[in-house]
N, C-alpha and C positions, 0 to 999 in steps of 0.2 A: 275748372280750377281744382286742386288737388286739396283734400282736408287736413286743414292742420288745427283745427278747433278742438280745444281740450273738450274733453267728454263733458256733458251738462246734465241738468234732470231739472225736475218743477222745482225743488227747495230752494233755487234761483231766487236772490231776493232783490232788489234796487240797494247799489254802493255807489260812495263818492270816494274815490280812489285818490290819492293826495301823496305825490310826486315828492320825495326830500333827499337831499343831499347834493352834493357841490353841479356845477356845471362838469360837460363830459362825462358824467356817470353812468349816462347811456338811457338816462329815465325817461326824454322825448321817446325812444324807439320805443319802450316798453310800451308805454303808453298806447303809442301806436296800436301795437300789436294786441295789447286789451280792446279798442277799438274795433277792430279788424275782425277779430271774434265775434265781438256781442253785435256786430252787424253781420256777420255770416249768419249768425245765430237766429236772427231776428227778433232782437232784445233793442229797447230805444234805449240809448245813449247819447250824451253829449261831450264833445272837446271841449274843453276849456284852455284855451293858451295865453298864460299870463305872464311869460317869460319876457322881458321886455330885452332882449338880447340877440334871443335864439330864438325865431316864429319855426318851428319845427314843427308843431302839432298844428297850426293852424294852415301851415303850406298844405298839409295834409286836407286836415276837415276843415275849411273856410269858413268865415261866418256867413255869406251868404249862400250856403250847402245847408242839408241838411241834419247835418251834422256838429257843427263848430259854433260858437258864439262870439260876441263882438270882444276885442282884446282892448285890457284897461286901455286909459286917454297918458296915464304916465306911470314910473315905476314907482313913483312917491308913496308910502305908506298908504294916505287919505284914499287916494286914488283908490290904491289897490284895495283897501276894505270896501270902498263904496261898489268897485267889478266885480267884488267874491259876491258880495249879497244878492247884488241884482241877476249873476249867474246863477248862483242857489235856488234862486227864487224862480228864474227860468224851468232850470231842473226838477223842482218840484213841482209847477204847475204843467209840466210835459210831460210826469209820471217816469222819469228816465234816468235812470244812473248817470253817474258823470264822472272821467277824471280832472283833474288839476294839476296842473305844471306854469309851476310859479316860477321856475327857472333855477341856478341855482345860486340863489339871493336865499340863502332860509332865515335871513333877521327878519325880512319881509312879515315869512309864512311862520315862523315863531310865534312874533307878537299876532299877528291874525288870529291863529288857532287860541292861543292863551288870552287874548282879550275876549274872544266870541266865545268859547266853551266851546268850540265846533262841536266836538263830538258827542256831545251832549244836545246840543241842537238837533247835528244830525238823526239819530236815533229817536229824536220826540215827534220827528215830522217823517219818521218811516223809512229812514235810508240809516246803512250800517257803516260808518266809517272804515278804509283798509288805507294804512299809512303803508304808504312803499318807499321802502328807505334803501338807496342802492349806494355802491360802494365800489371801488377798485381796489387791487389789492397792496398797494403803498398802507404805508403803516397810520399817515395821515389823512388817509383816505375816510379809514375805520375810526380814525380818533375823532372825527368832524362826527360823523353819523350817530356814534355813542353819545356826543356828550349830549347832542339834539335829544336820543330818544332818552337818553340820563333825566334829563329838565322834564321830562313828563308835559311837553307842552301840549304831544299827540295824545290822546288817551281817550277812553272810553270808547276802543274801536279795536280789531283787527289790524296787529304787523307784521310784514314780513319786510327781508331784510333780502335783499338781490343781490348776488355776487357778479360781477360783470366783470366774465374773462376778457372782453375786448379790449380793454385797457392794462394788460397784461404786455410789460416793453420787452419780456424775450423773445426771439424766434423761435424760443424752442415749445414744443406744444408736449414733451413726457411728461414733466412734470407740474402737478397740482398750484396755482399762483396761491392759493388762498391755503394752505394747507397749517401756516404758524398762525390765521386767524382760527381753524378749529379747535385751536387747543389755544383760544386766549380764553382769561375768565371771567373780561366783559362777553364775549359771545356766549359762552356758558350762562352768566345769567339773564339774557336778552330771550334765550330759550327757556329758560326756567320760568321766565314769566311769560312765555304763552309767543316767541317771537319764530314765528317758521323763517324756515333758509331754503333760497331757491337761486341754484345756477343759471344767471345768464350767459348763453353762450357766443362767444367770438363771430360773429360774420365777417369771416375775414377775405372774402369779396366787394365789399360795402362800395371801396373806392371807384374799383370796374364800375358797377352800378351807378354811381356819381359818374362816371363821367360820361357815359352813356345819357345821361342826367333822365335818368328813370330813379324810382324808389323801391324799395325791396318787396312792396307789395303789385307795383306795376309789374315788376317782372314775375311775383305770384301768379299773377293772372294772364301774365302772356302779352302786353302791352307791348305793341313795335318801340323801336327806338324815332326819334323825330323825322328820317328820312325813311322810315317805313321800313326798316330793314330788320332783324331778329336779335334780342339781346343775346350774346353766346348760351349755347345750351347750357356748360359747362356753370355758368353764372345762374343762372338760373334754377339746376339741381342744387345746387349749393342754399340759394336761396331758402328754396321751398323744405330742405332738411333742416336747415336750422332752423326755421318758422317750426318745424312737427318738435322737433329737440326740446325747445324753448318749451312749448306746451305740457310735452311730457316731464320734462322737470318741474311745472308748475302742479299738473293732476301726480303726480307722484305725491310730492309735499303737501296735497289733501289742502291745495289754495284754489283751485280752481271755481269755487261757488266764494269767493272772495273777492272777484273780479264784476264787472260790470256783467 
């Protein structure tokens, strides 16, 4: 299998990674792909999929894998606080980082984080909080995710803020989609207070792959298609370069020991 694992080292510490902003934002893949790593890596990890919409991450890590945990009984508030804890609490007694993908319901994971002090939890029981807050680049996009990290409901953790060109509606790929959020002066002060920015890049084969009905990591690895025959080559370089892309813009912006 080809490496697309951003560079590591021992200062690796146990994080609960915690998925925000709207559905389609593209924070199931991410995840994924945080996944993907810390198990190349040979770091324990767990999936948590708490999307009660989109099982994306648990299509992936199932609960009964070794990897995934059991997904709330409902999307109801109660529900969903009594799934965080008893996941947390799995997490912790399995000594294993873990992300969270609450879907994208964030009144859910608002009042969650702000009723429990997550991050202040987190941190006392040895895990480092990293809020990953993603975004498309419509203007509404960015205005959902600021006013979330505005309310300070995230805090006392590590954020970054993922730009995901896939959701970009031109055809055209010269120019920059996110280029009038660089120069807004809520992103200026999301940076000022400590918010890195990392380009997610466009897989803009995803769909081939869908229909193939493989996932971007099956074809990582060179998994046949269901009649045993080869995903296109072509799909598959594609793949595994935006898999190393993704990486490298994440150890670029000095986020990579941020991740599981």
């Amino acid at each position: 299998m080809p490496d697309t694992t951003p560079r590591s080292d021992e200062r690796h510490q146990r994080r609960s990674v915690w998925r925000i902003g709207r559905g389609r934002s593209g924070g199931s893949l991410a995840l994924s792909c945080f996944m993907h790593w810390a198990i190349e890596a040979g770091r324990p990890a767990l999936a948590a999929d708490g999307d009660p919409n989109n099982p994306t991450l648990s299509k992936l890590f199932p609960s009964d894998g070794p990897y995934g945990v059991d997904r709330p009984t409902s999307a109801e508030l109660e529900a969903s606080k009594i799934w965080l804890a008893n996941t947390l609490a799995e997490a912790l007694s399995e000594d294993a980082s873990i992300v969270i993908d609450m879907g994208g319901g964030d009144r859910v994971s608002e009042e969650l984080a702000a009723e429990s002090d997550l991050g202040a939890f987190l941190r006392a029981n040895g895990v480092i909080p990293t809020f990953a807050y993603f975004t498309g680049p419509e203007r509404d996009d960015f205005d959902h995710v600021y006013r979330i990290w505005d309310s300070s409901s995230f805090k006392d953790g590590d954020s970054v803020l993922f730009l995901n060109e896939g959701l970009y509606r031109s055809t055209s790929r010269s120019s920059d989609p996110f280029a009038w959020l660089r120069k807004d002066e809520r992103l200026l002060a999301m940076h000022d207070a400590g918010v890195r920015t990392v380009v997610f890049p466009a897989l803009t084969c995803m769909k081939y792959l869908e229909n193939d009905g493989l996932n971007v990591f099956d074809v990582i690895a060179g998994k046949p298609k269901a009649d045993g025959s080869q995903v296109n080559p072509l799909w598959r370089h594609m793949a595994v370069k935006w898999l190393r892309d993704f990486g490298a813009n994440i150890e670029e912006e000095g986020v990579h020991l941020w991740l599981p």
